[in-house]
C-alpha positions as CSV (number, residue, x, y, z in Angstrom):
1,X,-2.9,-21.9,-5.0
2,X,0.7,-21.2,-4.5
3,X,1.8,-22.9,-1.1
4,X,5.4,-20.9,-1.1
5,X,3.7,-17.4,0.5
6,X,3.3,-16.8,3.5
7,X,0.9,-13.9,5.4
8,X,2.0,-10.5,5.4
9,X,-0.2,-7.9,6.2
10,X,-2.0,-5.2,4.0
11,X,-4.2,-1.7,4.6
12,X,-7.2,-0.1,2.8
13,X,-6.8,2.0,-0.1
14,X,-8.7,4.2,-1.6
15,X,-10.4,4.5,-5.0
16,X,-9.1,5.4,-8.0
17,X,-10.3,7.8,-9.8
18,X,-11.8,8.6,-13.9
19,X,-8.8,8.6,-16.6
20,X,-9.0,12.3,-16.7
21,X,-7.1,12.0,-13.1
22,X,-5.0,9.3,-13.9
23,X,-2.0,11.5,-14.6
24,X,-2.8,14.1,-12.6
25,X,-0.6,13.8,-9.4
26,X,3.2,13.8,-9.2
27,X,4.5,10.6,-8.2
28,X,7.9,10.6,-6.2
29,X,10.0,8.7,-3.7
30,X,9.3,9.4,-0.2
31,X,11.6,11.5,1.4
32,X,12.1,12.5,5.3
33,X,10.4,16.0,5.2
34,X,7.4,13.8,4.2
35,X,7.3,12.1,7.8
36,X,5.0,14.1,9.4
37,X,2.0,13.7,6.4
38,X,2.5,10.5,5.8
39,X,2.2,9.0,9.1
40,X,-1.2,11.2,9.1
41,X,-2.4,9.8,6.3
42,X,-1.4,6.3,7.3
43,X,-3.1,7.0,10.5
44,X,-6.1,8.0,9.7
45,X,-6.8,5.6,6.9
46,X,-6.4,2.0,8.7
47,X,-6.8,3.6,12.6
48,X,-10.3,5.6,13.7
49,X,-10.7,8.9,16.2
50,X,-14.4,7.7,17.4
51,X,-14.6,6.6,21.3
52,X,-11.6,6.1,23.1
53,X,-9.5,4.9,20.1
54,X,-9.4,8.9,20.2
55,X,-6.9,8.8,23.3
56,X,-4.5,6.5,21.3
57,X,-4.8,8.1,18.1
58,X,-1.7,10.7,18.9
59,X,0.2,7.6,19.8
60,X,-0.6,5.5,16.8
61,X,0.3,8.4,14.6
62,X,3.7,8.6,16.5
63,X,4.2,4.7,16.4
64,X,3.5,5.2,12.4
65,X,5.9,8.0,12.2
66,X,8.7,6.2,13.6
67,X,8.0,2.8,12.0
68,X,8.3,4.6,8.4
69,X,11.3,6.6,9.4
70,X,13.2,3.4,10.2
71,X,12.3,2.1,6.8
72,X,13.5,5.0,5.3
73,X,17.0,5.3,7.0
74,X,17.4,1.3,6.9
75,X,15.9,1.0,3.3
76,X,18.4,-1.8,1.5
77,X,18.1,-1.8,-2.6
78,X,14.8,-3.5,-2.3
79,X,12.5,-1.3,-0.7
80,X,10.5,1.8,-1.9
81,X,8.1,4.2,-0.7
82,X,6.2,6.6,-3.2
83,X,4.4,9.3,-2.5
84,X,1.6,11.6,-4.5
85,X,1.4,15.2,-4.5
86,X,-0.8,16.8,-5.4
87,X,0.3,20.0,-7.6
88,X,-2.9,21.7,-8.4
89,X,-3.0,22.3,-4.3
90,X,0.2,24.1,-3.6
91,X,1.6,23.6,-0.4
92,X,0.9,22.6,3.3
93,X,0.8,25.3,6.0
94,X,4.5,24.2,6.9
95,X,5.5,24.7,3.6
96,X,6.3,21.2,2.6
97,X,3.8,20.1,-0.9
98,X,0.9,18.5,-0.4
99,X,1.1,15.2,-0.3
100,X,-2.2,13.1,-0.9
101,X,-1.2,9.4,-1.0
102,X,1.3,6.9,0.2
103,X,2.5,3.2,-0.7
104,X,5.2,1.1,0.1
105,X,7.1,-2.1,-1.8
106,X,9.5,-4.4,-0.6
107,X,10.8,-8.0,-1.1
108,X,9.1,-10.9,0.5
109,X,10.9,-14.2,1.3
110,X,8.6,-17.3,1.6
111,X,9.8,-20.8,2.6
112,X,8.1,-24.2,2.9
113,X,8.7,-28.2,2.1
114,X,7.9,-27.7,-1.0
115,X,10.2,-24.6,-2.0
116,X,13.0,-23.5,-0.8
117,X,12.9,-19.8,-0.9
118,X,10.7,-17.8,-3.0
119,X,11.0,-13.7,-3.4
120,X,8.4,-12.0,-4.7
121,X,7.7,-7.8,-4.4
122,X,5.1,-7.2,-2.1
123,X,3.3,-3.8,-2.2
124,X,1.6,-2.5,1.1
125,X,0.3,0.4,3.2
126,X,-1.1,2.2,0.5
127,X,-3.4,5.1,1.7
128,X,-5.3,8.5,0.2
129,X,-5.7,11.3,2.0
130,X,-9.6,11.0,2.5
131,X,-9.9,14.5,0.8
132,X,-8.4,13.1,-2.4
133,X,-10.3,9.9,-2.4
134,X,-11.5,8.8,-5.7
135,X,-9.5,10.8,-8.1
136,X,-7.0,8.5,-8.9
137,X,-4.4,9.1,-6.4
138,X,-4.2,4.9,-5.6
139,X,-3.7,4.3,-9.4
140,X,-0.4,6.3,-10.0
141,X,0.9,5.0,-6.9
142,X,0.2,1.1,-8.5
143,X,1.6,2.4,-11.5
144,X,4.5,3.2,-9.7
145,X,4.9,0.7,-7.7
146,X,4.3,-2.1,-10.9
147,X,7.2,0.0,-12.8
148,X,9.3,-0.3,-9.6
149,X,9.1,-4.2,-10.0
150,X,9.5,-4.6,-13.3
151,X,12.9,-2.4,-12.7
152,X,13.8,-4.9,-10.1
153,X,13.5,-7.6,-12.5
154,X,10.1,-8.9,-11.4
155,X,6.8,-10.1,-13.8
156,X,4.4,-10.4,-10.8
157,X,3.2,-8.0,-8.3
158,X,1.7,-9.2,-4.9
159,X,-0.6,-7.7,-2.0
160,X,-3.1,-8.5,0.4
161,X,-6.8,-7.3,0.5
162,X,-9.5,-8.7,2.9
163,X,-12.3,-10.1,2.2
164,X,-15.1,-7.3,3.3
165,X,-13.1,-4.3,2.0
166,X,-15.1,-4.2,-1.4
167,X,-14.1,-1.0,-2.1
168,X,-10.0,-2.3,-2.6
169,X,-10.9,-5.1,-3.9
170,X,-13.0,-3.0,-7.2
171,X,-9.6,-1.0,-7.2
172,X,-7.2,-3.6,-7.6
173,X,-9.7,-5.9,-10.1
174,X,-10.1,-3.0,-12.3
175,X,-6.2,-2.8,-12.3
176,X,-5.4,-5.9,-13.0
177,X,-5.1,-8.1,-9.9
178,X,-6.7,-11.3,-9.8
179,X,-6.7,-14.0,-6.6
180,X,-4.1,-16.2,-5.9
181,X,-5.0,-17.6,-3.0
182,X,-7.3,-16.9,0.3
183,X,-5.5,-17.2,3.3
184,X,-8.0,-19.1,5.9
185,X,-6.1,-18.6,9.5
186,X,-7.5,-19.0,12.9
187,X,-8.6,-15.1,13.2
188,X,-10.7,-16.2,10.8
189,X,-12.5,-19.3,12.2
190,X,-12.3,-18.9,15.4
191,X,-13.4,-15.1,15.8
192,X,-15.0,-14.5,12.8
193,X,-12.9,-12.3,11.4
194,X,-12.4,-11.5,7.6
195,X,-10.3,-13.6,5.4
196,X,-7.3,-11.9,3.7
197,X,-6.9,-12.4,0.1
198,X,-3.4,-12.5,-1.9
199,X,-3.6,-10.7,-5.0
200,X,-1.3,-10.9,-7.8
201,X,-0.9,-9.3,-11.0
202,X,1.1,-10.1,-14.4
203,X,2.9,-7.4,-15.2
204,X,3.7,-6.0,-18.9
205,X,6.7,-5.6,-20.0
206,X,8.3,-4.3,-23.4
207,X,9.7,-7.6,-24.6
């Protein structure tokens, strides 16, 4: 257990997909036409339409959109944001491609008694449009993001998965990830909630 991290947050992903698909989607930086898919996809992959979360919905997707647009403008030489698309489909109806999938990278600083700083990339927010669910789609974007690192001059990857969201955690086991430690805060005695889960994975490089 590595006591130099500290607890960012993570979202769902979806699956990945057979190794027919793994190559399958075009893998690029996000770029600001993108805005308007991506917060959907964001949107409706951590956030749900049923009962009144309904009535908010509009204003989480807004929130989302102008969240990712500051990252985007603001973006210093350690941030990224990929995006999927999804050839085989043409374009949307507003004539932008058709983007399927979404995942962001940045630098995380950690500090405690014991270190004094530690940076490590951090991968988050990665989300499949549900329609392209378990075709691979959340493989090329780890693919990307793990070549991303490596570029950066990093061996490890990091992100966070909780506890009950088996489906991520098959994805990210069957990619490579393995625990590094389980972060146990109050959320999670207290009220019961799931336990996040920092992942890590060795990367390969071609020394």
């Amino acid at each position: 257990m590595n006591p130099c991290f500290s607890s960012p947050t993570h979202g769902q992903p979806g699956r990945s997909g057979t190794a027919a698909d793994q190559t399958r989607f075009i893998i690029r930086a996000a770029q600001s036409p993108d805005l308007i898919s991506l917060a959907e996809i964001l949107t409706d992959s951590f956030h749900s339409r049923a009962g009144w979360m309904g009535c908010v919905y509009p204003f989480l997707r807004m929130g989302i959109y102008e969240d990712l647009r500051h990252r985007l403008r603001t973006a210093g030489g350690h941030y990224a944001c990929f995006v999927a698309v999804d050839p085989a489909v043409g374009e949307s109806t507003d004539g932008s491609p058709y983007i399927v999938g979404t995942v962001e990278m940045t630098l995380r600083s950690s500090y405690s008694w014991q270190c004094k700083s530690f940076q490590y990339p951090y991968l988050s927010n990665l989300a499949v449009r549900r329609s392209s669910r378990r075709q691979g789609v959340a493989r090329q974007l780890l693919t990307a993001c793990e070549g991303k690192a490596l570029e950066w001059g990093f061996p490890d990857l990091y992100l966070h998965v909780l506890e009950n969201n088996n489906q991520a955690r098959r994805l990210y086991f069957k990619a490579g990830y393995r625990i590094q430690q389980v972060d146990a805060g109050w959320n999670s005695w207290l009220l019961g909630q799931p336990r996040r889960i920092l992942l890590r994975k060795r990367l390969e490089t071609s020394d």
